[in-house]
C-alpha positions, 0 to 999 in steps of 0.5 A: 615044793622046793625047800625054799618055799617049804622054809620060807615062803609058807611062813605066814609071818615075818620071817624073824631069821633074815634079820638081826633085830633089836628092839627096846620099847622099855617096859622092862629097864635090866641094869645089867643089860646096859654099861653106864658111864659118865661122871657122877652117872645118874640111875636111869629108870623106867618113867610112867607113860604110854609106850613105855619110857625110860628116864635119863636124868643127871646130877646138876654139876657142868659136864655130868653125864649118863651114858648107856652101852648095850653089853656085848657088840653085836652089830657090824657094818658090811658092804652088801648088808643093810642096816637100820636104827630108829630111835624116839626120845626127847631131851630136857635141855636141847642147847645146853647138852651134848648127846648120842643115840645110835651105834657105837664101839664100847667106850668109857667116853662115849661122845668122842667115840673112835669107831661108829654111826649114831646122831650126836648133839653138841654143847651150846647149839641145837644141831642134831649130827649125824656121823660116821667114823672110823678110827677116829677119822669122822664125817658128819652134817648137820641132819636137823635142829632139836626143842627142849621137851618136843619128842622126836624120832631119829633115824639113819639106813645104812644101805650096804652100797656106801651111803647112809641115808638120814631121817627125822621125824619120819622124813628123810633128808639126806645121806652121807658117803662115809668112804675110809670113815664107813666103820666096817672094821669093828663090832658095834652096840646100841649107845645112848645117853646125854651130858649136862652142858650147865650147872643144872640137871639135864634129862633124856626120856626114852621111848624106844631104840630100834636097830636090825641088820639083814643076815 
């Protein structure tokens, strides 16, 4: 047999090495895994409830915010690499909110990201975004509107020839072609979190963050 076979094809699982996978289910919360940012951030922690889940929840001022940022970057987007991030989450407040999820640079200001591909909603609609940008020059559509309170998944496949392909809830519906706003030049991290868009405490629980890039 060749040493491929030997390696790979008499492997009777997964091969867990043609992958660099991430993936958070939130039974266990490390504070010190994650960078928190925002004003007035609150303490995010884990919330009973089949799963796992973790439970995002702000100060009641206009504009205070929680944001989490894996420490160390460690995905890159490459030509000829596919990449993958998954997410299933629910917000308290889907209008009055802004909110991420998905890969970005490390930034104490995470909504306005320079570099990165990730899902944003913005204050005073319920239009889920998706976006890639790079050095600050952004492409961006509209992917799908959110409820407060309904658990939805979120997706997005970078497929390594120029697109990045969307889903929600399991469906995919369309794709970007990002060009000069693909961000292949930096080092990105897992980032998630929400700012109240009013005077009154905004939540994000988090039920699991999938990301994986093939080698």
């Amino acid at each position: 047999r060749s040493e491929d076979d030997l390696l790979g094809g008499s492997l009777r699982m997964l091969d867990p090495t043609r992958y660099h996978t991430f993936f958070e289910d939130f039974d266990y919360y490390v504070a010190n895994d994650w960078t928190i940012t925002g004003t007035n951030a609150g303490t995010p922690a884990l919330s009973d409830g089949d799963g796992g889940l973790l439970a995002i929840v702000n100060d009641a001022a206009d504009d205070d915010g929680t944001f989490l940022q894996k420490v160390g970057e460690s995905f890159t987007v490459e030509p000829g690499k596919r990449l993958f991030f998954k997410a299933r989450l629910e917000v308290l407040d889907a209008e009055d909110s802004d909110f991420i999820v998905g890969l970005a640079i490390t930034d104490s200001t995470p909504l306005d990201a320079s570099d990165g591909i990730f899902f944003r909603k913005d204050d005073g609609d319920q239009n889920l975004d998706i976006v890639s940008v790079k050095n600050s020059v952004a492409v961006s559509s509209v992917a799908a509107t959110v409820e407060s309170e309904e658990v939805f998944e979120l997706g997005f496949m970078y497929d390594g020839l120029g697109r990045v392909y969307y889903s929600f809830n399991g469906t995919i519906l369309g794709y970007l072609e990002p060009g000069a706003s693909l961000p292949d030049d930096e080092v990105l991290t897992i980032t998630v979190g929400i700012q109240n868009g009013a005077a009154a405490a905004n939540a994000m629980t988090v039920d699991y963050i999938l990301a994986a890039k093939e080698r």
